[in-house]
N, C-alpha and C positions, 0 to 999 in steps of 0.2 A: 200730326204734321211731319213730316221726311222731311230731310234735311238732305244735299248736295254736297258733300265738301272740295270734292276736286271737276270741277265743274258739270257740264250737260250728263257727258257717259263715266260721270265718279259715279260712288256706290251711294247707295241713299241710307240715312240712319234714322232711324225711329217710323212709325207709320205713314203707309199709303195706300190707301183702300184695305183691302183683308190682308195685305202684306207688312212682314214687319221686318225690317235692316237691322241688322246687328252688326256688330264683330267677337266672335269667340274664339277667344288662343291665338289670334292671328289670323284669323279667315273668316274673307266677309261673306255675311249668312243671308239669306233672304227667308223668311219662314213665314208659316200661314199662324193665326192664332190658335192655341190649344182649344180643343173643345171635350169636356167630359161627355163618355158616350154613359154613363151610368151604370156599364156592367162590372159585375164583380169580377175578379183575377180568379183564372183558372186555378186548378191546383196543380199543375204545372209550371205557369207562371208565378204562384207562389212558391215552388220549390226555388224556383231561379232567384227567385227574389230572395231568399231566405240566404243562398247559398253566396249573393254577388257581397248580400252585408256581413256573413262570416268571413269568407276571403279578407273583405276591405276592412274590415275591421281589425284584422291580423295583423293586417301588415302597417294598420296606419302605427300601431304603435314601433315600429322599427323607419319612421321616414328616413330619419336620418342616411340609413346606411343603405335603402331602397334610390333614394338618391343621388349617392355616392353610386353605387351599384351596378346602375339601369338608367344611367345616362341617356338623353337624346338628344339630341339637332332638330327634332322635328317639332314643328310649331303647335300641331294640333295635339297632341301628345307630350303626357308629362310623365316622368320618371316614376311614379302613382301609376298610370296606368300601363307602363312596359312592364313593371311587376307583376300586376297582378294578371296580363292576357299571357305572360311567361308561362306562370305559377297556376293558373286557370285550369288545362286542360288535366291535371293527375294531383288537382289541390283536395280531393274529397274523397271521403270512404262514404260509401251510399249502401245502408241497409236494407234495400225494398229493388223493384223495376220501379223505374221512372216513368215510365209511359202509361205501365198499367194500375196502379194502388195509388188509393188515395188517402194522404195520413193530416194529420192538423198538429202533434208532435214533432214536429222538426227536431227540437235539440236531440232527441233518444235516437234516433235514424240519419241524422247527417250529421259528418264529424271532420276535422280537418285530415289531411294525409300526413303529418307534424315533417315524417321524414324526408316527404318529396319536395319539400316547402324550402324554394331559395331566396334569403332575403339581400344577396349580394352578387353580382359577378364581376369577372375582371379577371388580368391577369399574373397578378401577383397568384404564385401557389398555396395550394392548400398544405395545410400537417400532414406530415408523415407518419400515419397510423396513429392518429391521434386518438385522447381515451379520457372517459371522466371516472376517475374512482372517491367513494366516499373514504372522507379520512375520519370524520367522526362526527356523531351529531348533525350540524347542515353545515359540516365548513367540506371541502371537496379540494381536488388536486384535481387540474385538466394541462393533459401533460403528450407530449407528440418524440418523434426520434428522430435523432440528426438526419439531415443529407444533404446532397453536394450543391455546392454555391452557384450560381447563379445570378444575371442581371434579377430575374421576378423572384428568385429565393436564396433572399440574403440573411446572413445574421441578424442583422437589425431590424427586420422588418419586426412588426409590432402586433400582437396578438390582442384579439378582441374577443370577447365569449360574448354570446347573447343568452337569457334563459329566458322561456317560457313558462308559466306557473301554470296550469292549463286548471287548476282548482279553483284561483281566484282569478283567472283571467287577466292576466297582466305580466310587463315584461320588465325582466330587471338588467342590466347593462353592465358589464365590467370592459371597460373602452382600452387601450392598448395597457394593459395590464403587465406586459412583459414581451421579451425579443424572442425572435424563435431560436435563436442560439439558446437561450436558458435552458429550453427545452421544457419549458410549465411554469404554473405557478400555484397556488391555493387560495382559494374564497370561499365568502362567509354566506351564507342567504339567509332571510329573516327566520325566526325560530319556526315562526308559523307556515314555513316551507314544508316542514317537517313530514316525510308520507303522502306531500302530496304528489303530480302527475307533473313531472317537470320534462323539459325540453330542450337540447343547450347546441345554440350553432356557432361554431368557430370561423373566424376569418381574420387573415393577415392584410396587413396596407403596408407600404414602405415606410421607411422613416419619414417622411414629409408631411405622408396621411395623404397624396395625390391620387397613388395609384390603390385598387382596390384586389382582391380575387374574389375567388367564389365563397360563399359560406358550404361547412361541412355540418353535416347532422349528427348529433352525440345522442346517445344515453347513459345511464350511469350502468358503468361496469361492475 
């Protein structure tokens, strides 16, 4: 049964014949019901598919600061998916042609692109030649060089590291860890970091934590 809420020409909700009302993110939907047609996903369509769950899967571990980040106004659209149609077009290194081979291997032939990968923007600025070098074991120094002050680069603003473990697939966070006046700081990762394939993006926020900038892509020096 449909239902009326704002009288004769309101939008109808729930069913009416093969139609079905909704509202999604703020806009109201009319839809047919789903029908499975039985065929299997191309393997094309499975690359796609493979490649939307590596993306979103990347980035769901950094929400935080994709929402901070990728802000919108727009109703049908969330800060989720400004990231990832951002991050989309130059997010993959593709070992094969796409159009022509066919592979059932995903993981060994598609790979993220780590350094094209932005989990932030805005306009606070980014470090000034920033760098990660190891100090010993898995503790590390990630460390940038002065420059001139600024409303979006101020001393105070507050320095964030993100690391990527890309061996165990998971992300570890050191949140305003220090001012960019300090000019760096040093952190610990778990032992079992040790050798493996890491990944570290830097980004400033003002002292209030309102405003954001972009994230910058490191490797260890």
């Amino acid at each position: 049964m449909g239902i009326q809420k704002d009288g004769l020409l309101g939008f109808v909700y729930g069913k009416v014949g093969p139609s079905i009302g909704r509202r999604y993110r703020g806009i109201n939907m009319l839809t047919g019901p789903y029908e499975y047609n039985g065929r299997p996903f191309t393997n094309k369509q499975m690359i796609q598919q493979y490649k939307l769950g590596l993306l979103n899967g990347f980035l769901s571990y950094f929400s935080t600061e994709t929402k901070r980040g990728f802000r919108t106004s727009s109703k049908s659209k969330t800060s989720a998916n400004v990231a990832f149609s951002y991050n989309h077009p130059n997010a993959f290194i593709v070992n094969f042609d796409e159009d022509g081979t066919t592979i059932t291997d995903f993981a060994t032939q598609i790979d993220l692109n780590y350094p094209k990968l932005v989990l932030s923007r805005g306009d606070i600025f980014e470090a000034n030649c920033p760098a990660i070098t190891l100090v010993k074991d898995v503790t590390y120094k990630c460390s940038w060089l002065p420059s001139p002050q600024s409303d979006f680069n101020r001393a105070t603003d507050m320095a964030t590291l993100l690391v990527w473990d890309d061996n165990e697939g998971k992300s570890i966070h050191f949140k305003s860890q220090a001012t960019r006046g300090s000019l760096g700081f040093n952190f610990t990762l778990p032992d079992e970091t040790k050798n493996h394939e890491l990944h570290f993006y830097l980004l400033f926020s003002n002292e209030s934590g309102k405003l954001v900038g972009d994230t910058t892509y490191l490797s260890i020096y």
